[in-house]
C-alpha positions in Angstrom: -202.8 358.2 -86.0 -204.1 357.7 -89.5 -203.4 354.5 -91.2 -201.1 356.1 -93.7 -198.9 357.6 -90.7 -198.6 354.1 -89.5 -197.5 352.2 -92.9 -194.7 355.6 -93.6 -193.5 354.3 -89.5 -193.1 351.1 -90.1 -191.6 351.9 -93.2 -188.9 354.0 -91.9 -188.4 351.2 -89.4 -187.2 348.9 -91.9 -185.2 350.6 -94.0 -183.3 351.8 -90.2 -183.2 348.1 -89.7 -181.8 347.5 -93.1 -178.9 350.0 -92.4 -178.0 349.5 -89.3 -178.0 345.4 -90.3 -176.1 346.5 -93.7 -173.2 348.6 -91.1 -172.9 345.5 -89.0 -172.1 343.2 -91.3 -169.7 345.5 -93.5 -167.8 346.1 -90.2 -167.8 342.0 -90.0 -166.4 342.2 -93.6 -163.7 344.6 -92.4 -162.8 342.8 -89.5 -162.7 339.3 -90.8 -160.8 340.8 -94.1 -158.0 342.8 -91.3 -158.0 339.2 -89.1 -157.2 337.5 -92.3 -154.4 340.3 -93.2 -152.5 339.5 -90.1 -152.6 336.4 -89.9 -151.2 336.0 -93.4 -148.3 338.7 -92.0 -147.9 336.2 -88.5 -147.8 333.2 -90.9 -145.2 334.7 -93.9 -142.7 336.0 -90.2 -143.0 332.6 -88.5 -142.2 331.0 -92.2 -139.2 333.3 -92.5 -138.1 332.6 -88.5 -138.4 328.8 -89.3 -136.5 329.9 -92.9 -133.8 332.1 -91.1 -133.4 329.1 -88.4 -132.9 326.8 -90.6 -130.2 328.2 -92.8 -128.8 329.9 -89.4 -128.5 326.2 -88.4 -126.8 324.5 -91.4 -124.8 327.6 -91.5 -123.2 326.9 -87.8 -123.5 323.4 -88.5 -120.9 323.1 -91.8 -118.8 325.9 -90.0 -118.1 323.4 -86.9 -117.3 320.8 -90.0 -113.9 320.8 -91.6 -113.7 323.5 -94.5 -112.8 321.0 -96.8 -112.6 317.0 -96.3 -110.7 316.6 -99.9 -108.4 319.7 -99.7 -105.4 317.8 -97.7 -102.9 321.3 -98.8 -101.1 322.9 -95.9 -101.0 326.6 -95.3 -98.4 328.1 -93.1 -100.3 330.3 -90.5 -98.4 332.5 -88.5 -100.0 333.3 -85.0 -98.4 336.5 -83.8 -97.4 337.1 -79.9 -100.4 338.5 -77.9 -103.0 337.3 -80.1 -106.4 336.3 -78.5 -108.7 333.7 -79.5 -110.5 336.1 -81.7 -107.7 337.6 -83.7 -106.8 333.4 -84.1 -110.2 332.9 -85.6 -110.0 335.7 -88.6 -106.7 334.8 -88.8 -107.6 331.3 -89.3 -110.4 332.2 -91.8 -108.8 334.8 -93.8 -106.2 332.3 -94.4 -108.9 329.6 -95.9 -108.2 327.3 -92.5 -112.0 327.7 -91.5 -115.5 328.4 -92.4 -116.5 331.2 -89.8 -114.6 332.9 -87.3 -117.3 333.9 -85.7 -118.5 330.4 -85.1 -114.7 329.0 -84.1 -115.0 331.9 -81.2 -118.2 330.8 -80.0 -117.0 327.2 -80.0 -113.6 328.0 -78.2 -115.1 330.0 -75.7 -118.0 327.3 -75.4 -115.5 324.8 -74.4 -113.4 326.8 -72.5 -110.3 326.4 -75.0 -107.5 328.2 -73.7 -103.6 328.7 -73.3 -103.1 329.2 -77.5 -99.2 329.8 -78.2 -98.0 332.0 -81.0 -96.2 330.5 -83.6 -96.1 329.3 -87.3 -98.5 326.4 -88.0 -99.2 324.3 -91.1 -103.0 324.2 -90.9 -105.0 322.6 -94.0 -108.7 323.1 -95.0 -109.7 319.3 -94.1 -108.7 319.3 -90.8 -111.5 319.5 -88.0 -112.0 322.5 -85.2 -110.7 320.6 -82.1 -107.8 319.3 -84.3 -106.7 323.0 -84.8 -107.4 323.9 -81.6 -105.0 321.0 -79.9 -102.0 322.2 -82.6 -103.0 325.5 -81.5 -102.2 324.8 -77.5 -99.3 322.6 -78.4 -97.6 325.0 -80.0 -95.9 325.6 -83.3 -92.4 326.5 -84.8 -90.6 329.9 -83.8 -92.3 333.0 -85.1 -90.9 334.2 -88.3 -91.7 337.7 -87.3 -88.5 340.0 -86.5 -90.3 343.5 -85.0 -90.8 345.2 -81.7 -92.2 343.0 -78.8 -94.0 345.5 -76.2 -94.0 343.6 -72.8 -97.2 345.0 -70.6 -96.0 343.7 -66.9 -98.4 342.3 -64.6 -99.5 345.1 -62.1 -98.0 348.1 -64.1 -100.1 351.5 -64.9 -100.8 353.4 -68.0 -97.7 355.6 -67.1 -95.3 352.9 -67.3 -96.8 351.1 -70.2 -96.3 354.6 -71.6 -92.3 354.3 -70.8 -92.1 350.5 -72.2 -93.3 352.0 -75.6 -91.2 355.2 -75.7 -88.0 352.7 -74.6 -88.7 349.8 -77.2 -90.7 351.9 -79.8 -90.4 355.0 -82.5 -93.2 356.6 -80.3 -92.8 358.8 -77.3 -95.1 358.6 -73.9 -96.8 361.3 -75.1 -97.8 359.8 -78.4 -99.3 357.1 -76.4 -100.9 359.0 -73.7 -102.9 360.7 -76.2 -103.8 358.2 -78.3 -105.3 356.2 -75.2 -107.3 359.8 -74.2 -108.7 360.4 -77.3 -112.6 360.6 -77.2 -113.3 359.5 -80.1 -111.0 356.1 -79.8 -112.0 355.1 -76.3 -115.9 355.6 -77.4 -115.2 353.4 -80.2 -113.6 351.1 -77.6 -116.6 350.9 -76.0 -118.8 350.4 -78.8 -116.8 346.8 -79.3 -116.3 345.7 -76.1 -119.5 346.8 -73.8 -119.3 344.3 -71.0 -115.9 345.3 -70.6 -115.7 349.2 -70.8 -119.3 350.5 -70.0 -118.4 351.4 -66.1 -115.0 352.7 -66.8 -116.6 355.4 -69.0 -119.3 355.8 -66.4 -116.7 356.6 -63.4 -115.6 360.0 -62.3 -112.5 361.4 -61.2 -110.0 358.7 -63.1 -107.0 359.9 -64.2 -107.4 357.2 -67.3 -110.2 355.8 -68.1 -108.7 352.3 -69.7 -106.2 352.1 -66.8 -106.3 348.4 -65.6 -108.0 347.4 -68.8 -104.7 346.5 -70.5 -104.1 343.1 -70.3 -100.8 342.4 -69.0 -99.0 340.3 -72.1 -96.1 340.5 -74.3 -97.3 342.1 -77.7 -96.4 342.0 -81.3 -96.0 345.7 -82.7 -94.7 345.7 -86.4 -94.0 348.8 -87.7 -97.3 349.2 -89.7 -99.3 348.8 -86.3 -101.1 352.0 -85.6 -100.7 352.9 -81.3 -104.4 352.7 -81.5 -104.1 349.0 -82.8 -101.9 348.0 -80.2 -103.7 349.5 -77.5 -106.8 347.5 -79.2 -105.2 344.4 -78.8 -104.7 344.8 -75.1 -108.1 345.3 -74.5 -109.1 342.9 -76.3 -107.3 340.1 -74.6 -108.8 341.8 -71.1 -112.0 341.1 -72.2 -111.4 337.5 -73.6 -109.9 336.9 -70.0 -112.6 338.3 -68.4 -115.7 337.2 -70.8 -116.0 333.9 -68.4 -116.2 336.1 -65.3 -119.0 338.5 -66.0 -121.8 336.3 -65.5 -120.2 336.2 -62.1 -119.8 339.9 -61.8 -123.7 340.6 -62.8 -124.4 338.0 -59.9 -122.4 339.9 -57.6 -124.1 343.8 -57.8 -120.8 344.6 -58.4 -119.3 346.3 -62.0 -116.3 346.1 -64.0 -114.8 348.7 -62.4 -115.3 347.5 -59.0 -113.7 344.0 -59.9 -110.7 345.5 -61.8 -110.0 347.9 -58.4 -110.0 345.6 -56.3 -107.9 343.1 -58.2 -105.2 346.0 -59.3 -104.7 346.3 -55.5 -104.6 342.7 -54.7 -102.2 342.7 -57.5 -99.2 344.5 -55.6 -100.2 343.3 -52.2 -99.9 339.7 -52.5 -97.6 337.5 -54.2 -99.3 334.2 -54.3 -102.8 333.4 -55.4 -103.8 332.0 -51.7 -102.7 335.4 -50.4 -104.1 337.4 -52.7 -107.3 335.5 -52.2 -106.9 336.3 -48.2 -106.4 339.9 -48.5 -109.3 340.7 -51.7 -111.2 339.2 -48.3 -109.8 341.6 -46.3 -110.9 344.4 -48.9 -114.5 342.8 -48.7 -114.7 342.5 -44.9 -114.0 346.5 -44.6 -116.2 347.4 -47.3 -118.5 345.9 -46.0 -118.8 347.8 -42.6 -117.8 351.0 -45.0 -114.2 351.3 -43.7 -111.6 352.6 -45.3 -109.5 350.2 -48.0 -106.5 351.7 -46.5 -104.2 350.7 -49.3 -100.7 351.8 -49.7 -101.2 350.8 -53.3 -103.7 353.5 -54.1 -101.9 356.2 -52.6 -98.4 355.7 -54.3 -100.5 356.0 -57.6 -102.8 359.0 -55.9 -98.8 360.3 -55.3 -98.0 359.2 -59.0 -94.5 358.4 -57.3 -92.7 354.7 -56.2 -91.5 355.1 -52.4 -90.6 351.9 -50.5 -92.9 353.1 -47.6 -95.3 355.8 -47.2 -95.4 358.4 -44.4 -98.4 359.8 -42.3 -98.0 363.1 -44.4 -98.5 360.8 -47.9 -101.6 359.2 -46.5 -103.3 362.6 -46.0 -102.2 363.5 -49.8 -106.0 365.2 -51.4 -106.5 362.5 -54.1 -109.6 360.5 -54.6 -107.5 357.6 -55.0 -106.5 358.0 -51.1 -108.4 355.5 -49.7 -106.6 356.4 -46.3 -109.4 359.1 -46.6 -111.8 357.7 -49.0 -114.4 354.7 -48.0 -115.5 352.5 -51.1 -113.7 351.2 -53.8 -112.7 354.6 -55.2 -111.9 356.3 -58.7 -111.2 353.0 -60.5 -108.0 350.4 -61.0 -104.1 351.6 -60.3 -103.1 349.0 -62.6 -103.1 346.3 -65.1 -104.0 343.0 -62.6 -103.0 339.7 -63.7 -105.3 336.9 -64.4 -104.5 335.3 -61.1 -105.2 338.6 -59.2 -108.9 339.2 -61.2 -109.8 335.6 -60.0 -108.7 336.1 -56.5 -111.1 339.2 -56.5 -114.0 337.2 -57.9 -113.2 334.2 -55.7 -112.0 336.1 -52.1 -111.4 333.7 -49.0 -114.3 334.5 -46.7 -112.4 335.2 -42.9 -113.0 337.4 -40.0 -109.4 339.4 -40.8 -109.5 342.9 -41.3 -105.9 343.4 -41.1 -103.0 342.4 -42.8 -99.4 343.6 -43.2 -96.3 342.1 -45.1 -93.3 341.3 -43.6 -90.9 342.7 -47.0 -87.8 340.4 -46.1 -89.6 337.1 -46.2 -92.5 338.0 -48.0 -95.1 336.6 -45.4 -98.4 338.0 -45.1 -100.0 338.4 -41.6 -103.7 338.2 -40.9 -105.5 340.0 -38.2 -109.2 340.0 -37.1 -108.5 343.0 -34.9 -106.4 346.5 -34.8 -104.5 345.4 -31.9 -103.4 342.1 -33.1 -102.3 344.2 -36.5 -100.4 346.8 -34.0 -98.6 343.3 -32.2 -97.6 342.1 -35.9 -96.4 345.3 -36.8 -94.3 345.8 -34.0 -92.5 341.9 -34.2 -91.7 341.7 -37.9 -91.5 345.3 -39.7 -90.8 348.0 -37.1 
C-alpha cells in the first residue's frame, strides 16, 4: 500500500471517529436536556399536589370550624320529615349554618352521628359542628310544614308503596310505577348512588329493579315534589343506612342484592331482632349446602297475592321468585326490610338449624336442626 493510501486511511479514520464521537454526545445532549424536562414536569406536579393538599387541608379544616365565631344571629331551619343526613347538610349550608356540606357528611358519618329528628331549629353561623349535631338529635319545634306525609312501612313492596301514594296523593299507582321503571331515571339512580344500586341493575328476571331499595320511612311530599324526587329520597336514606354496612358486604363475597334478599325475607318471618337473626342463619345454613330457601315470603310475592297460608299447588307456581323450586338467593328483594332486619342479615346467629316454623297465635318461632324435628313442631303447634 503506498504511503499516500495509508495517510487518506487514517484520515477517513478520524473524521469516522469525529462523527461517531460528535453523535454520542449530541444524543447525551438530548438525553440530559429530556431528563431535565421531566424532572422540571415531576417537580411543578409534586408542587401542585403539596399546593392542592394544602389548600384541600385548610379548606376541610375551616369547614369543621364554626362559619362564623362573631355572627351570634339565629336562622330558623326547617328539617323536613324523611330527610337524611345529606339533605341536612345542604340544608344546613344553603341556609348559611355551615361551610361545606360536603364536609359536615363526611364528619357525621365519620362519627357515626345518627337518629336526626325533623323539626324547626334556630341554628346561627357561630355555633360549632357537634353543637348542631346534638340540637339536631334532640330534636326541635313541630314542623311548620302542612303537605302530604307518604308513610313507606317496614317490609312493604313497590306495589303497595304504589297504593300508599295513589290513597294519600294526586298521583295514581300507575304514575308511580312508571316513574320508578323509567330507564333513564333508575340509570341516573345509579350514577349517584353506586355502592347501593350496581347489583340491582345487574340482576335478571326482577319484576322491579329498586324493589327493597326504598327505605322504609315516613316522607315529606309537598306539592312541588316531583314522584321522581320522592322516590330519590327513599333511596337515598337506603344508602345512608346501609353506607356503614358495605365494607362488610365486600368482606362477605356477597352483593347488594344478596343482602337486601335475604333481609326482605327475614323481614316478614321474624318479629324480633334475636329471631330474625336465628332464621337469616337458617337462610345461610341451606344456602350453604345449596338447598332450597323455601320461603313462604317469596312465593306470595312470586303469587303477587296476600293468603294467610300457602297450598302445595302455590308452591309449584313457575316464578323465579319460587324458591320452593329455585336454590340460591333468587331474582332479588320482595320488599322494603327495616334496618333491624338488614343487620340481622349482615350479623346472622351461626346454629346447626335448618328449620324453623312460626306458631301464628303466639308468635314463637321454632328451631330445628333436622326435617323430622320440623315435622314434630309442625304437628304440636300449627296443624
Amino acid at each position: 500500500m503506498s504511503k499516500r493510501n495509508k495517510n487518506n486511511q487514517t484520515k477517513n479514520t478520524k473524521e469516522v471517529k469525529t462523527d461517531l464521537t460528535g453523535n454520542v454526545s449530541e444524543r447525551q445532549k438530548e438525553k440530559s436536556l429530556v431528563k431535565k424536562i421531566v424532572l422540571s414536569i415531576l417537580a411543578a406536579f409534586i408542587i401542585l399536589l403539596i399546593l392542592f393538599g394544602l389548600i384541600g387541608y385548610q379548606y376541610v379544616t375551616t369547614s369543621l370550624e364554626p362559619l362564623d365565631t362573631e355572627n351570634k344571629t339565629e336562622v330558623v331551619v326547617e328539617i323536613p320529615t324523611g330527610s337524611s343526613s345529606k339533605d341536612i347538610a345542604q340544608i344546613l349550608q344553603d341556609n348559611g349554618i355551615i361551610k361545606s356540606a360536603i364536609v359536615f357528611s363526611y364528619y357525621v358519618r365519620m362519627n357515626n352521628e345518627t337518629d336526626f329528628q325533623a323539626g324547626n331549629y334556630a341554628f346561627s353561623p357561630s355555633m360549632s359542628l357537634d353543637s348542631i349535631i346534638d340540637q339536631l338529635q334532640e330534636g326541635g319545634t313541630a314542623e311548620s310544614y302542612q303537605g302530604i306525609k307518604v308513610l313507606v312501612k317496614e317490609g312493604t313492596s313497590i306495589d303497595q308503596i304504589g297504593d300508599t301514594i295513589a290513597e294519600n296523593s294526586e298521583y295514581t299507582k300507575e304514575n308511580f310505577l312508571t316513574a320508578i321503571q323509567d330507564e333513564s331515571f333508575v340509570t341516573d339512580m345509579q350514577t349517584k348512588y353506586p355502592e347501593l344500586l350496581t347489583s340491582a341493575l345487574e340482576a335478571e328476571d326482577t319484576r322491579y329493579r329498586l324493589e327493597g331499595y326504598l327505605f322504609p320511612a315516613t316522607y315529606d311530599f309537598p306539592e312541588e315534589m316531583t314522584l321522581e324526587e320522592l322516590i330519590e329520597n327513599m333511596i337515598s336514606r337506603m344508602d345512608e343506612e346501609m353506607t356503614g354496612f358495605y365494607p362488610e358486604i365486600k368482606e362477605s363475597n356477597r352483593t347488594v342484592q344478596d343482602i337486601l334478599t335475604i333481609a326482605s325475607l327475614v323481614e316478614r318471618e321474624g318479629f324480633t331482632l334475636e329471631d330474625r337473626k336465628k332464621i337469616a342463619g337458617v337462610f345461610y345454613n341451606r344456602l350453604a349446602i345449596d338447598m332450597p330457601l323455601q320461603t313462604d315470603i317469596a312465593v306470595l310475592y312470586a303469587l303477587d297475592e296476600h293468603k294467610e297460608y300457602i297450598s302445595n299447588k302455590d308452591v309449584s307456581v313457575d316464578s323465579p321468585y319460587n324458591l320452593y323450586v329455585h336454590p340460591g338467593f333468587g331474582p332479588g328483594p320482595v320488599n322494603s326490610p327495616s334496618a333491624d332486619a338488614i343487620k340481622a342479615t349482615l350479623q346472622p346467629t351461626e346454629s346447626e338449624y335448618m328449620y324453623f316454623l312460626a306458631d301464628m297465635e303466639t308468635g314463637k318461632i321454632y328451631y330445628a336442626e333436622t326435617y323430622e324435628q320440623h315435622l314434630e313442631y309442625k304437628a304440636e303447634y300449627v296443624d
